[in-house]
C-alpha positions in Angstrom: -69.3 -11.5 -41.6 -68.9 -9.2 -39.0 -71.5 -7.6 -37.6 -70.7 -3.7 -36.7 -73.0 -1.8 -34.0 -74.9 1.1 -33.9 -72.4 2.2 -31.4 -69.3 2.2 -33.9 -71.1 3.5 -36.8 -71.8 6.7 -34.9 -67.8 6.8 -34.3 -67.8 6.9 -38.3 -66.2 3.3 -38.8 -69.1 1.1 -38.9 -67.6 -0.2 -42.4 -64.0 -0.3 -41.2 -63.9 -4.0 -42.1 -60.4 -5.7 -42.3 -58.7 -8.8 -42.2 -60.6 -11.0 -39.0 -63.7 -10.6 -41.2 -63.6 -14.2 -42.2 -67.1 -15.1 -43.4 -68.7 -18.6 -43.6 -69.5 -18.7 -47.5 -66.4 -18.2 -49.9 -67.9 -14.8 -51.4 -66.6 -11.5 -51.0 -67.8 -9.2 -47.5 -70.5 -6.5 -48.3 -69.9 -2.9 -48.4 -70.9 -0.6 -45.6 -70.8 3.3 -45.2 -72.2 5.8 -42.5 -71.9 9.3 -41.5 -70.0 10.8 -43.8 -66.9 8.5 -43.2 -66.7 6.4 -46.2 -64.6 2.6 -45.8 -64.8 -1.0 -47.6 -63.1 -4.3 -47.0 -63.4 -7.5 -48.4 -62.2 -10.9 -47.1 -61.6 -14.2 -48.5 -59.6 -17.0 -48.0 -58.1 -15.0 -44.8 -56.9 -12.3 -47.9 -57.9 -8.4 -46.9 -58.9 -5.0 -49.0 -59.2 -2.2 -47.1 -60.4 1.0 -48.2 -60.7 3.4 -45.6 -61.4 7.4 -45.1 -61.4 9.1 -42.1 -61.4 6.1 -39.7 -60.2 6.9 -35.8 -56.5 5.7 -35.1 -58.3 4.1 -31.9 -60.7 2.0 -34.0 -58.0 0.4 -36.4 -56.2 -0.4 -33.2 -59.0 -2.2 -32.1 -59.4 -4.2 -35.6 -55.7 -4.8 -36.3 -55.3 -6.4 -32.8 -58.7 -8.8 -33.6 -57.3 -9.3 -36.9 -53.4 -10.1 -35.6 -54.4 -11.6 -32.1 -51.2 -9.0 -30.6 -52.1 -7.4 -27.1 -51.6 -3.5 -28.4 -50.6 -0.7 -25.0 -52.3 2.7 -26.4 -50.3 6.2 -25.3 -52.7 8.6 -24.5 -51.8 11.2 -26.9 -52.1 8.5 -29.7 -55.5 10.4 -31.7 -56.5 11.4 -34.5 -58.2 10.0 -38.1 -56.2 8.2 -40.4 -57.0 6.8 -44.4 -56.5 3.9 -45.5 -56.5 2.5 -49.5 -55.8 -1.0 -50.7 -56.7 -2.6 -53.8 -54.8 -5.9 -53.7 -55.8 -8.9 -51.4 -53.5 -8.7 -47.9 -52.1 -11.2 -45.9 -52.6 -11.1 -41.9 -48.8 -10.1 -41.9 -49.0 -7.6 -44.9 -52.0 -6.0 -43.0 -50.1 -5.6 -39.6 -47.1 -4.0 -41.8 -49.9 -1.9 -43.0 -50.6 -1.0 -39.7 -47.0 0.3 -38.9 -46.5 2.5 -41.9 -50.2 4.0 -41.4 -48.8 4.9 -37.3 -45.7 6.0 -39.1 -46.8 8.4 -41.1 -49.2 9.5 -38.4 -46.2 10.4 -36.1 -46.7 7.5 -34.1 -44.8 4.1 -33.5 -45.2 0.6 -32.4 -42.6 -0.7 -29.8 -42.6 -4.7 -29.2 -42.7 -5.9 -25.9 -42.8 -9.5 -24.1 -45.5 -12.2 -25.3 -47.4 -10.2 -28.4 -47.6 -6.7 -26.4 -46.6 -3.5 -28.7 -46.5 -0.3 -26.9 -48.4 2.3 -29.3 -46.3 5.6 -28.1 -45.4 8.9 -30.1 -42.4 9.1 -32.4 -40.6 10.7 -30.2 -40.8 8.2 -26.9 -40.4 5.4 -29.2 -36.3 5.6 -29.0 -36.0 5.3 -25.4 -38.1 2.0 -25.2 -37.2 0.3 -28.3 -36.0 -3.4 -28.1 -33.0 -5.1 -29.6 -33.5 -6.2 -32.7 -34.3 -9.5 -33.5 -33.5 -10.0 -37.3 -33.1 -8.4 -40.2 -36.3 -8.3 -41.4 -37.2 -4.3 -42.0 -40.5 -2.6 -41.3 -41.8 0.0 -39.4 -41.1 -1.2 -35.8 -38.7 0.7 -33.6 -35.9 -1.3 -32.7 -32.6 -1.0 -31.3 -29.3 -2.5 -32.9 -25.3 -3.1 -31.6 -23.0 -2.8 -34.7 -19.1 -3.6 -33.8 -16.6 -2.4 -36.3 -14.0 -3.8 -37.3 -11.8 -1.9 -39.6 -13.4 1.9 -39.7 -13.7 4.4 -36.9 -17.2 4.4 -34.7 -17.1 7.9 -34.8 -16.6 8.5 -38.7 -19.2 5.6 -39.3 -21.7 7.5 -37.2 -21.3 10.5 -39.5 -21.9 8.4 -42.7 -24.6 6.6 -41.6 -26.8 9.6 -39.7 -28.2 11.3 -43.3 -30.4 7.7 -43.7 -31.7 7.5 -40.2 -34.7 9.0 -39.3 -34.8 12.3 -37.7 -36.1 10.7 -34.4 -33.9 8.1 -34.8 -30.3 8.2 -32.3 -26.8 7.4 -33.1 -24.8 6.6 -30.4 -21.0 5.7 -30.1 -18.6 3.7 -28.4 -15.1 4.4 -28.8 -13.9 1.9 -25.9 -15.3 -0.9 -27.9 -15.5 1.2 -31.5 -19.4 0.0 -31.8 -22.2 2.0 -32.7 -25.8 1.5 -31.6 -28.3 2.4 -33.8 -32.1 2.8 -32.2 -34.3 3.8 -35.4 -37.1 1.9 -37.9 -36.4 -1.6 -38.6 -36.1 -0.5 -42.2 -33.9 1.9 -41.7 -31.5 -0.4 -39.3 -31.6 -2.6 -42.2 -30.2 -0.3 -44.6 -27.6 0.6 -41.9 -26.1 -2.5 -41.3 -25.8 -3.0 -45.3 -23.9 0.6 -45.2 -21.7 -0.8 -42.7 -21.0 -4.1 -44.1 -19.4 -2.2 -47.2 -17.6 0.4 -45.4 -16.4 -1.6 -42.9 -14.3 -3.9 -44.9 -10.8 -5.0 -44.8 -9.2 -3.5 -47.8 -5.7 -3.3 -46.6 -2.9 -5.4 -47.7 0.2 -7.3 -46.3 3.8 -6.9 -47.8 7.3 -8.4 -46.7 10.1 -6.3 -48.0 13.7 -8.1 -47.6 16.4 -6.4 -46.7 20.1 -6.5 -47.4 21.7 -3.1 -46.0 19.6 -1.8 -43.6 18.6 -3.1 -40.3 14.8 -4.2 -39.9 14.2 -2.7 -36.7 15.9 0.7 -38.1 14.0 0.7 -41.3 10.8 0.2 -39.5 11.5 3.3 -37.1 11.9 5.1 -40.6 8.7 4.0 -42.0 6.8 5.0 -38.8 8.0 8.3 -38.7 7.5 8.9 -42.4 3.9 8.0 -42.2 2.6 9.2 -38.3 2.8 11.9 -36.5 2.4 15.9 -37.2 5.8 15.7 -38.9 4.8 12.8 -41.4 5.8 13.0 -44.6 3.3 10.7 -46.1 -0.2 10.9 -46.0 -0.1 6.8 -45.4 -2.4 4.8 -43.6 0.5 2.1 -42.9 2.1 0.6 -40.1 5.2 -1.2 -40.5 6.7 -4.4 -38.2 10.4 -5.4 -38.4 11.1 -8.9 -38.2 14.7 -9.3 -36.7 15.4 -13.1 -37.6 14.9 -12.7 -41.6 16.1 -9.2 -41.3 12.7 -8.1 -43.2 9.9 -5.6 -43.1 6.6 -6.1 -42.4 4.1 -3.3 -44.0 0.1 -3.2 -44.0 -2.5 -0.7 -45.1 -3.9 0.1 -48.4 -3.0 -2.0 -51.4 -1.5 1.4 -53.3 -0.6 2.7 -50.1 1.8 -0.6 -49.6 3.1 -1.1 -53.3 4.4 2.9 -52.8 5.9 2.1 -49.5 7.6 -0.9 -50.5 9.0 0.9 -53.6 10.2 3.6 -51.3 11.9 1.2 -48.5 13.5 -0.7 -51.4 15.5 2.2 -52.4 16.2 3.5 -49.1 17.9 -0.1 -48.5 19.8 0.4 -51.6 20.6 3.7 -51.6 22.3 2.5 -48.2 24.7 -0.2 -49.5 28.1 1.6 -48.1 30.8 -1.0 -48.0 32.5 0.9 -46.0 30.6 0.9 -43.1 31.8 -1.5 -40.5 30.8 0.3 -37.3 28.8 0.8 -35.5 27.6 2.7 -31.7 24.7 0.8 -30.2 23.2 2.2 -27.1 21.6 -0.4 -24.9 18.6 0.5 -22.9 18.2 -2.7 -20.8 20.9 -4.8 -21.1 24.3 -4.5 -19.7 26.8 -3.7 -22.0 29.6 -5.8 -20.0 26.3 -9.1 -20.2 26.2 -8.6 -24.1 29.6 -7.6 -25.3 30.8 -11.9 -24.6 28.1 -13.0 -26.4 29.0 -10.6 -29.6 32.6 -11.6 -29.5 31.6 -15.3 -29.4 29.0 -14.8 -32.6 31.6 -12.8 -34.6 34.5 -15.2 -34.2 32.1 -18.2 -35.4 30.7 -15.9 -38.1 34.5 -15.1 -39.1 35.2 -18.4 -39.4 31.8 -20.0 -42.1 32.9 -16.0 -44.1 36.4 -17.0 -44.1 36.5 -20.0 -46.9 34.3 -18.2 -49.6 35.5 -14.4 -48.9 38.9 -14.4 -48.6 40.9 -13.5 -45.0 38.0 -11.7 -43.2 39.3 -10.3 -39.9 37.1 -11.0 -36.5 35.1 -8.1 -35.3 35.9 -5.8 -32.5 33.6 -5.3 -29.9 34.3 -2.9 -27.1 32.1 -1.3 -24.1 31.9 2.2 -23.3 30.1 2.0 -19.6 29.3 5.7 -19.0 26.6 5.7 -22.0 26.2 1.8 -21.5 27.1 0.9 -25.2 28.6 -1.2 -27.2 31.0 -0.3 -30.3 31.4 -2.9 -32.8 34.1 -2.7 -35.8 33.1 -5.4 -38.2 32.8 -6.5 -42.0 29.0 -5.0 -42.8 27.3 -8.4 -43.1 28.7 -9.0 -39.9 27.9 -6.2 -38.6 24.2 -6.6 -39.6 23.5 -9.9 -37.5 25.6 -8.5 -34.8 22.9 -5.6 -34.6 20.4 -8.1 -35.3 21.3 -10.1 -32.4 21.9 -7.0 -30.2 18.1 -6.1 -31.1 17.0 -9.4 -29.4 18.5 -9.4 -26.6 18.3 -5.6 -25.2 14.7 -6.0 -24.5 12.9 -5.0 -21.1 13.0 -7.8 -18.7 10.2 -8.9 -16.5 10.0 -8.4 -12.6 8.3 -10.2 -9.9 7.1 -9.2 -6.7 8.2 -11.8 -4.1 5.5 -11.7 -0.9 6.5 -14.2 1.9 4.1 -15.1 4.8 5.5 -16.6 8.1 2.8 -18.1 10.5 3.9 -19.6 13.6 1.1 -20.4 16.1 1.9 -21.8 19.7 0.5 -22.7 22.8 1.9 -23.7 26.0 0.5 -24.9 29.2 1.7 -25.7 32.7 0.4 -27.3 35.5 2.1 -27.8 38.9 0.6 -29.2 42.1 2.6 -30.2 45.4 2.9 -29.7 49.0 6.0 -28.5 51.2 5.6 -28.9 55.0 8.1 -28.3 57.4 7.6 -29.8 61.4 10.5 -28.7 63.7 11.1 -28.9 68.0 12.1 -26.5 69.7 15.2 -26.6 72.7 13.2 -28.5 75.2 10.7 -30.9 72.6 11.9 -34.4 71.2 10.3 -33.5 68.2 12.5 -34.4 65.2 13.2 -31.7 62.5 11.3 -32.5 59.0 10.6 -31.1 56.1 10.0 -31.3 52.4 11.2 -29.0 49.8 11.6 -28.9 46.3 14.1 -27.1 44.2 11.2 -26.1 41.5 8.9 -24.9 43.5 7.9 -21.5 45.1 8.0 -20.1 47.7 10.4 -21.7 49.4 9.0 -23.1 52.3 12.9 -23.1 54.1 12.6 -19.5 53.8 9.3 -18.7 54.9 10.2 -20.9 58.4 13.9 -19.6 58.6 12.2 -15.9 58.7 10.1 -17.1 61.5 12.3 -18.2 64.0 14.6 -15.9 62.9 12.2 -13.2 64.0 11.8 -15.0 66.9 15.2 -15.3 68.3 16.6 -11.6 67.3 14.0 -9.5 68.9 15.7 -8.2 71.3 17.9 -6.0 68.1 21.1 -8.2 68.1 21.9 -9.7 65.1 19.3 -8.2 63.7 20.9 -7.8 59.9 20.4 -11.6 60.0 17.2 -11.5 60.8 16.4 -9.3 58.1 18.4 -10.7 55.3 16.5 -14.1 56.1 13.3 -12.0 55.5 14.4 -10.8 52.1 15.2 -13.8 51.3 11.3 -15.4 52.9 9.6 -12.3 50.6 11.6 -12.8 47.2 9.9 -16.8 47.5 6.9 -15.2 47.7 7.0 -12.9 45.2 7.7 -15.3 42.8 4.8 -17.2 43.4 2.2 -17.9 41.0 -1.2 -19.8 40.8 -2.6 -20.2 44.1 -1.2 -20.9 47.6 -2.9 -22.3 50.8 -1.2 -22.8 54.0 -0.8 -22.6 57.8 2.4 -22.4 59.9 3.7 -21.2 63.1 5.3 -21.4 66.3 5.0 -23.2 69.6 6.1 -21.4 73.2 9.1 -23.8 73.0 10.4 -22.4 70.3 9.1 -25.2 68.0 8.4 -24.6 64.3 5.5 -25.8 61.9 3.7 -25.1 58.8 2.4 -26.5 55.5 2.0 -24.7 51.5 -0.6 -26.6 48.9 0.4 -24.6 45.5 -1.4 -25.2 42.4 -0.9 -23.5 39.1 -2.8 -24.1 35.8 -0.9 -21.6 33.1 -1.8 -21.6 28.9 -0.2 -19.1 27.0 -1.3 -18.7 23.1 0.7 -16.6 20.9 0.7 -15.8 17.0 3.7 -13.9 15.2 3.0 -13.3 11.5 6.0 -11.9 9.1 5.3 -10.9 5.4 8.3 -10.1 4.5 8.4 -9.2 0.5 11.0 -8.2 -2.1 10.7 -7.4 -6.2 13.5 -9.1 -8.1 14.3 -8.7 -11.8 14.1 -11.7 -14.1 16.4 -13.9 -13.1 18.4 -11.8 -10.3 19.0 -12.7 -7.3 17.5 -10.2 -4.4 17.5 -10.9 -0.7 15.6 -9.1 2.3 16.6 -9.1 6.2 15.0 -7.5 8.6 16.2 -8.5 12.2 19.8 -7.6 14.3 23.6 -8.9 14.5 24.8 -10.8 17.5 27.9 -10.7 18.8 29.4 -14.8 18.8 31.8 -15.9 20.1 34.8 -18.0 18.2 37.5 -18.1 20.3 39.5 -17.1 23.6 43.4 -17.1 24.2 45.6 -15.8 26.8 49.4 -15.2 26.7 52.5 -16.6 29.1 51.3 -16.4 32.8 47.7 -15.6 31.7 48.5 -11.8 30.1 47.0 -10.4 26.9 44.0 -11.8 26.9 41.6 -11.3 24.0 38.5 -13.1 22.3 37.7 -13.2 19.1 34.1 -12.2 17.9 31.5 -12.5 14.7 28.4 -11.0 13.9 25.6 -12.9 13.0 22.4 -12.1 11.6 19.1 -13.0 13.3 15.5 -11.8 12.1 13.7 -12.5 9.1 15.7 -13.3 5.7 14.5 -13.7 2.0 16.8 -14.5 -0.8 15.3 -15.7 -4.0 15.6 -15.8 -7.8 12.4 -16.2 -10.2 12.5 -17.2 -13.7 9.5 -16.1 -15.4 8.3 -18.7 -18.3 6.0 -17.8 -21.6 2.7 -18.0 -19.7 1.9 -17.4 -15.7 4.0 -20.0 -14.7 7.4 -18.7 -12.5 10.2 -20.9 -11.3 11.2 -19.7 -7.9 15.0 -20.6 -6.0 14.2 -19.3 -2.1 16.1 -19.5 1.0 13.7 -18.1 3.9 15.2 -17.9 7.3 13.3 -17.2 10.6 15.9 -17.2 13.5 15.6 -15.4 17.0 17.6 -14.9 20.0 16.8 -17.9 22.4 18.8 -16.6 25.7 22.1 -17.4 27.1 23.6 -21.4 27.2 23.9 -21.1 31.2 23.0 -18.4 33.9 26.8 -17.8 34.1 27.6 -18.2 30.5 28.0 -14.9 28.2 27.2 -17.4 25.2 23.7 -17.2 23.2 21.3 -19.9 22.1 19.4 -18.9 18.7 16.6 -20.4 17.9 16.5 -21.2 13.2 14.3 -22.1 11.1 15.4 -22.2 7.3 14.0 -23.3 4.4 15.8 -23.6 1.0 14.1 -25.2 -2.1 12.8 -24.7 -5.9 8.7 -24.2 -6.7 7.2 -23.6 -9.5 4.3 -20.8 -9.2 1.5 -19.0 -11.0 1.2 -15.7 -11.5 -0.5 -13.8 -8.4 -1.6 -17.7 -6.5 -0.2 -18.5 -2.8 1.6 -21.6 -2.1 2.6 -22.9 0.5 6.3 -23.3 0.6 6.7 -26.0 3.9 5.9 -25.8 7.5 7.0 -27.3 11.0 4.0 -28.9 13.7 5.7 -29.9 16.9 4.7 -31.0 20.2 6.8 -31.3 23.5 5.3 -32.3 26.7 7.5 -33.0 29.2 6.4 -34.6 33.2 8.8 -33.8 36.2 7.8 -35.2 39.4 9.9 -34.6 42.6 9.3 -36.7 45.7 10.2 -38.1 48.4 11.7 -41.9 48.0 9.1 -44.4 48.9 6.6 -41.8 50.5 6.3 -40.2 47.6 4.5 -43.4 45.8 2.1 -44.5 48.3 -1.4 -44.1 47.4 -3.2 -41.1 48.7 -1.0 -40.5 51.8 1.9 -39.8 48.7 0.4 -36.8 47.6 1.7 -35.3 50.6 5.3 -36.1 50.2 5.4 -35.1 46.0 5.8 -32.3 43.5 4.3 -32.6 39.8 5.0 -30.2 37.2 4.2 -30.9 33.5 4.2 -28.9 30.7 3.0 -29.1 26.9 4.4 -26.9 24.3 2.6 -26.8 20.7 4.2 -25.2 17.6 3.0 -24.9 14.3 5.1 -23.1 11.7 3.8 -21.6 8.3 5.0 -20.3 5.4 3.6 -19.6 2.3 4.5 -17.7 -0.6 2.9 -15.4 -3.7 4.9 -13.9 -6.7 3.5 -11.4 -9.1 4.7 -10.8 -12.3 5.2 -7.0 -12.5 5.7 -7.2 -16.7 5.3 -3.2 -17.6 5.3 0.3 -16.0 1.7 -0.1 -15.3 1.9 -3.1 -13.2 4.6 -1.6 -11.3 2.7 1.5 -10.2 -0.5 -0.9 -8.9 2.0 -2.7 -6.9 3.3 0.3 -5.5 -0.3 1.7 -5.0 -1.4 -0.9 -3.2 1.1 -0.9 -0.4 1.3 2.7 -0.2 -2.4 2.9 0.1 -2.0 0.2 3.0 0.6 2.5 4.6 -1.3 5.5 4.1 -4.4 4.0 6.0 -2.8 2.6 8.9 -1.2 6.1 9.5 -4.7 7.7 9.5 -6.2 4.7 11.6 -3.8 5.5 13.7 -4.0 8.8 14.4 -7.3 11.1 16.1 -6.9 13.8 13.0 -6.4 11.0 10.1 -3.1 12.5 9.9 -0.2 10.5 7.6 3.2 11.5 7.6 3.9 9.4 4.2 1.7 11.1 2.7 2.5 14.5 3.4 6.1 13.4 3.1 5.0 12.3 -0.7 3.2 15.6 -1.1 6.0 17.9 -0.1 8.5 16.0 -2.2 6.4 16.7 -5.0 6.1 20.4 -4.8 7.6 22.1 -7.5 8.0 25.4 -5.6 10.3 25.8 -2.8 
């Protein structure tokens, strides 16, 4: 037995004895009562009665969580006195359900937490905390529930189902997913998902209605328009489907809905049995008329042919194209005339586009090192010193020039000649000037007119460079398209001159250099696409010789078949190349002895590394939507270069865009 203190029993619940009052004998719990507040319970066999009167809440909080073993959070406006009456033996369970109804009825509410911890909170707070529910189970804990629907409208649902939720409770709904969630009593979510599973069922129907006079897809158009819309002449729920290669309609809704309809399309198809009709005006919308009218022509004349042996002479249909409206007039025997229409159905459909987006990487780097020494020893009129020099074609300056200037300067002071004088030091500065690297040197001049000097040039060059094309084209299903951006250079073919060398003239073409794309994708069932490309990279190299009007180009072309997926980048092919090339110029036999032959050689090598990319990425642009994010994206690239570009974030497309737009003058 429990043993209550004099502490409680001033509180007024000294006998507020529930379930946790397990006593050591198997006999029933005594009876206690003090200060007016009047409560009994007996315990056996872990079975409760409670009778209670007047008890505070915070008290049976206290006993229920002894009695449970759950952790219990208490809000502090949870107070007040609450009565209690049971007369039948309680479980630990049934007692804790008692518990809920008691803070139910009380205003109040228990929300479950993590690990056995229930949040005690009013009514009203309870909504905004409640968990997910965990089964259906009812009872009197706030919970939260997610009810998808299948078949009836979230928004109608929530309608139904508000009159049996508690007045705290919240309906919300979703009409992106067509879900409802529910946050309300356990018991009540309960009876709400047993609502929903009847209202929400399937109770439409399927029916195939075949055909004989009257096209599917035309039928179908009928039906639609009979039954939607605000001109609908029907207040059915049905939606109909044509299926072209049976030439049958396919209807579903409501079962009475659907035996109406089919009664109705039944005698619109007989109704039009005219055996008269044999033509017919089809309009394409996709499809060229001049693509489909072969096709009809071959069909009929097969189609003439298996009518032919059971029907008597039947004559081969007429097909003929009218290209200002883009459509096709047929003039054939009405069961011929129905395939025709059938097969016309199937084939002017809205083709598929893809967005063709090209990358062309070519990465180099080129280095060049030179290292030599020129020296020039000369005598002058009265010296035995021999004249001797070396000099290298490649290499600048010129040390000829630089000693020519000298004694040239010398030997004209006194002003004659002296345009010879100066043209030799033109000639001595233009050496320099193309110089580069680094030069070191001495030279000069002795009183006999003798000449000397000596240039060490050195030169360590790398040049890196990195040109990246994207070039990118949209192409319809199976069409070719082809891009170039780039110029046409005159070439040369030919060159003929008449008797004694009059009339000449030379005979010229144009040929394109830049950046080319041609290709032609075939988009399959799935992501896959079949690509034929032909990309071209070409360039103007420079002219064959110095004296030559004739020009190198530099290609590089590419021509095969891939197969793609939708949006991935592959990479199509790609050139790495490497040239180094070693010219030494010496002086024979000097010019290989060790050490000393450094003095009497030039070396200049050179490495040139190129690696060529290029990689590919088609998107399949399949409806209008597609095509506008395309088109977004690049224009929004556009647009926010202009603006990078500019101090005032000012873009010309855009305002070009905006004032083509304008609907007012």
């Amino acid at each position: 037995m429990r043993d209550y203190r004099p502490a409680r029993k001033s509180k007024g619940i000294a006998a507020l004895l529930m379930g946790g009052m397990i006593g050591a004998s198997a006999g029933w719990g005594q009876t206690y009562s003090t200060s007016g507040a009047a409560g009994q319970a007996q315990t056996v066999n872990n079975q409760h009665i409670i009778n209670l009167k007047d008890v505070e809440i915070s008290a049976l909080i206290d006993d229920v969580s002894t009695i449970t073993g759950y952790t219990f959070v208490v809000h502090p406006s949870v107070r007040g006195k609450v009565t209690v009456s049971s007369q039948t033996p309680l479980s630990t369970d049934e007692v804790f359900q008692v518990f809920l109804s008691t803070l139910r009825v009380h205003g109040f509410a228990a929300v479950p937490g993590a690990n056995g911890v229930y949040k005690i909170v009013p009514e009203q707070s309870a909504t905004a905390e409640a968990a997910l529910a965990r089964a259906d189970v009812g009872g009197d804990l706030v919970e939260t529930a997610v009810f998808k629907l299948g078949n009836v409208d979230s928004v109608e649902a929530a309608q139904m189902i508000k009159p049996v939720t508690n007045p705290q409770g919240q309906v919300t709904t979703s009409a992106n997913t067509n879900s409802l969630i529910v946050v309300d009593y356990a018991a009540n979510i309960a009876r709400v998902r047993k609502i929903l599973a009847q209202i929400d069922e399937d109770r439409s129907s399927i029916s195939t209605v075949a055909l004989e006079n009257t096209p599917a897809k035309e039928m179908a158009q009928t039906v639609n328009a009979l039954t939607s819309g605000n001109s609908r002449a029907f207040n059915f729920d049905i939606g109909a489907v044509p299926v072209n290669s049976g030439n049958m309609l396919l209807l579903r809704g409501e079962t009475r809905d659907v035996a109406r309809m089919v009664e109705i399309v039944e005698q619109l198809d007989a109704d039009s049995r005219v055996t008269e009709e044999s033509l017919k005006v089809i309009p394409l919308d996709h499809a060229q008329a001049s693509d489909i009218a072969p096709i009809l022509q071959g069909l009929g004349a097969r189609m003439t042919e298996t009518l032919s042996p059971g029907r008597g002479e039947v004559s081969a249909p007429a097909v003929v194209i009218h290209e200002p409206t883009n459509a096709i007039i047929i003039n054939a025997e009405p069961r011929i005339l129905r395939q025709l229409e059938s097969v016309v159905a199937e084939l002017d459909v809205r083709r598929s586009q893809v967005l063709v987006e090209a990358i062309v990487v070519e990465l180099s780097d080129t280095a060049t090192r030179e290292l030599g020494l020129q020296f020039v020893v000369g005598g002058g009129e009265d010296n035995t010193v021999p004249f001797a020099t070396t000099n290298f074609s490649r290499a600048t300056p010129n040390i000829l020039s630089i000693a020519g200037a000298l004694v040239a300067d010398n030997n004209f002071d006194n002003g004659e000649n002296g345009g010879g004088s100066s043209a030799l030091r033109d000639l001595a500065v233009n050496s320099l000037l193309g110089t580069s690297g680094s030069l070191l040197g001495f030279g000069g001049t002795s009183d006999d007119g003798g000449v000397f000097g000596a240039i060490v040039n050195a030169v360590d060059e790398d040049t890196d460079s990195s040109i990246l094309s994207t070039p990118s084209v949209l192409a319809l299903d199976n069409e070719t398209a082809s891009f170039l951006s780039g110029q046409e250079i005159p070439i040369t073919t030919g060159e003929a001159l008449g008797t004694n060398n009059a009339n000449p003239f030379r005979t010229v073409e144009r040929e394109d250099v830049g950046v080319q794309l041609e290709v032609r994708p075939q988009v399959g069932e799935g992501d896959a696409i079949k690509l034929f490309i032909r990309q071209e990279v070409s360039s103007v190299f420079g002219p064959v010789t110095s004296a030559s009007a004739d020009l190198i180009t530099n290609k590089r072309e590419l021509t095969t078949t891939v197969l793609a997926d939708d949006g991935d980048i592959i990479v199509l092919g790609g050139l790495i190349q490497e040239d180094e090339q070693l010219r030494v110029s010496k002086v024979p036999v000097l010019g290989d002895v060790p050490l000393l032959g450094r003095a009497f050689r030039y070396d200049d090598t050179s490495s040139t590394r190129t690696n060529l990319m290029v990689f590919l990425r088609p998107t399949v642009v399949r409806d209008a939507a597609d095509a506008r994010a395309a088109t977004n994206r690049r224009y929004d690239y556009i647009v926010d270069a202009q603006r990078e570009a500019t101090p005032d974030g000012y873009s010309s497309l855009e305002q070009l865009i905006e004032d083509l737009e304008r609907t007012d003058p």
